[in-house]
ZAKOL-370704 format. One record per residue (C-alpha): residue number from 1; z, x, y. Coordinates in steps of 0.1 Angstrom, whole numbers. Each point is the difference from the previous one (the first is absolute). Layout:
% residues N
+-----+-------+-------+-------+
! num !    c3 !    c1 !    c2 !
+-----+-------+-------+-------+
! NUM !     Z !     X !     Y !
...
+-----+-------+-------+-------+
***
This chain:
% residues 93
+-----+-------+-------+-------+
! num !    c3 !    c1 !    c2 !
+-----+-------+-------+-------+
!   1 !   254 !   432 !   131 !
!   2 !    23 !    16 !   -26 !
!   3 !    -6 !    34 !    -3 !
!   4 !   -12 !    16 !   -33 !
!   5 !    15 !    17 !   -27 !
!   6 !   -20 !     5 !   -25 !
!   7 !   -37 !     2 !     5 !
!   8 !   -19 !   -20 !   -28 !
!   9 !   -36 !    19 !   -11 !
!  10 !   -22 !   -19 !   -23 !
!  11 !   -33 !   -16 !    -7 !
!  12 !    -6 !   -36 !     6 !
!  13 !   -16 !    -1 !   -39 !
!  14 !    36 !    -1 !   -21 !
!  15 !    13 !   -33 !    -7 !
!  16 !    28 !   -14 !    30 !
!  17 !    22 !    -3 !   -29 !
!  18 !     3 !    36 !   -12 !
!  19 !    -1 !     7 !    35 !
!  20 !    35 !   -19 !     4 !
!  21 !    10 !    11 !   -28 !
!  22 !    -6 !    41 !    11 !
!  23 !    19 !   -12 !    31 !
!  24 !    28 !   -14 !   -16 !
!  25 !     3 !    29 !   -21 !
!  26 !     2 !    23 !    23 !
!  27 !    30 !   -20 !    24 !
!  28 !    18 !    -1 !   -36 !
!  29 !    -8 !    39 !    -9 !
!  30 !    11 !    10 !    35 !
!  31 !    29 !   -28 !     4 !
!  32 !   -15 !    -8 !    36 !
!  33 !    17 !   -23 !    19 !
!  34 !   -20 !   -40 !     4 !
!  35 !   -11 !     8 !    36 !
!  36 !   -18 !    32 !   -10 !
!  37 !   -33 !    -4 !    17 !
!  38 !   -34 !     6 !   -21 !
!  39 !   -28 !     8 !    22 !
!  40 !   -32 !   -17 !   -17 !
!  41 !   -30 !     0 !    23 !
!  42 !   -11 !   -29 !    -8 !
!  43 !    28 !   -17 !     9 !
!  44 !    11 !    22 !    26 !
!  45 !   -36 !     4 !    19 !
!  46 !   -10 !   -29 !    23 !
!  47 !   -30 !   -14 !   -17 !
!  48 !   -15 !   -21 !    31 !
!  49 !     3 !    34 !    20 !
!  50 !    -7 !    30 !   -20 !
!  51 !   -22 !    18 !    25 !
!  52 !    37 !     7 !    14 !
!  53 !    16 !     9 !   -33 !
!  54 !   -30 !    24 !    -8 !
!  55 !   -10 !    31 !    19 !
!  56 !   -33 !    25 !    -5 !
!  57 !    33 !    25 !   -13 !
!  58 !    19 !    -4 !   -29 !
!  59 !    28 !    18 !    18 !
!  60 !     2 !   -27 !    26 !
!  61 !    -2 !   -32 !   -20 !
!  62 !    32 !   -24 !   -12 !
!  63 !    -2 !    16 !   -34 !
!  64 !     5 !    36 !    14 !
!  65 !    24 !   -14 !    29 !
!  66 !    19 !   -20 !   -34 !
!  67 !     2 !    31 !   -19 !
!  68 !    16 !    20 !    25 !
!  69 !    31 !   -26 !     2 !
!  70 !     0 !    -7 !   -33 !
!  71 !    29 !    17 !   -24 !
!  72 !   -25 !     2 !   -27 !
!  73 !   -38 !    -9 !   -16 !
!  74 !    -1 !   -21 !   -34 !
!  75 !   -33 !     3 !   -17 !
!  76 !    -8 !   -30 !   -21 !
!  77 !   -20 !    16 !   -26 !
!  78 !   -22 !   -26 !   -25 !
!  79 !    -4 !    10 !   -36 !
!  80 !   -34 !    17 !    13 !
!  81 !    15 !    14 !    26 !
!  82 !   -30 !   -17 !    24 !
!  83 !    23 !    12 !    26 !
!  84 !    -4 !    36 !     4 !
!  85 !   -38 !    -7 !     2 !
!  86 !     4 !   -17 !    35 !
!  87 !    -3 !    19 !    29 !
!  88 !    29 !   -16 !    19 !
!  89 !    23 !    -5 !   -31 !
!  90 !   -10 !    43 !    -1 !
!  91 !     9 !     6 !    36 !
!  92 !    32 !   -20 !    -2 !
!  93 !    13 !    15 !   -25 !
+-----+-------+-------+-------+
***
């Protein structure tokens, strides 16, 4: 697995597109290089097998153990800022 860079926090209520488009923003705004990795959990969780990708602690689970290797956390904030009102998108940041 590539290893992350940045860790991506959001809500799964914004539109994909300005969720690309925060992404791409971002790799422009902080010139990273095409192989920087962006840690999203959907994408980054196995979803057959999340019983392993979870734990009963938020210190031990893939986001946490993400976080720690990650450079950096992007927060893709909506015009409503939906975000900040999610318990995970609030602990990960």
């Amino acid at each position: 697995p590539q290893p992350p860079t940045w860790f991506v926090s959001h809500w799964w209520g914004e539109p994909v597109v300005a969720f690309i488009q925060c992404l791409r923003q971002h790799s422009a705004d902080r010139h990273c290089p095409r192989d920087a990795g962006y840690w999203v959990c959907a994408y980054a969780n196995n979803q057959w097998d999340l019983d392993n990708e979870l734990s009963d602690t938020p210190d031990d689970s893939s986001f946490r153990r993400a976080m720690r290797l990650a450079v950096g956390t992007i927060s893709v904030v909506d015009t409503e800022a939906v975000c900040y009102t999610r318990v995970w998108c609030v602990f990960e940041v």
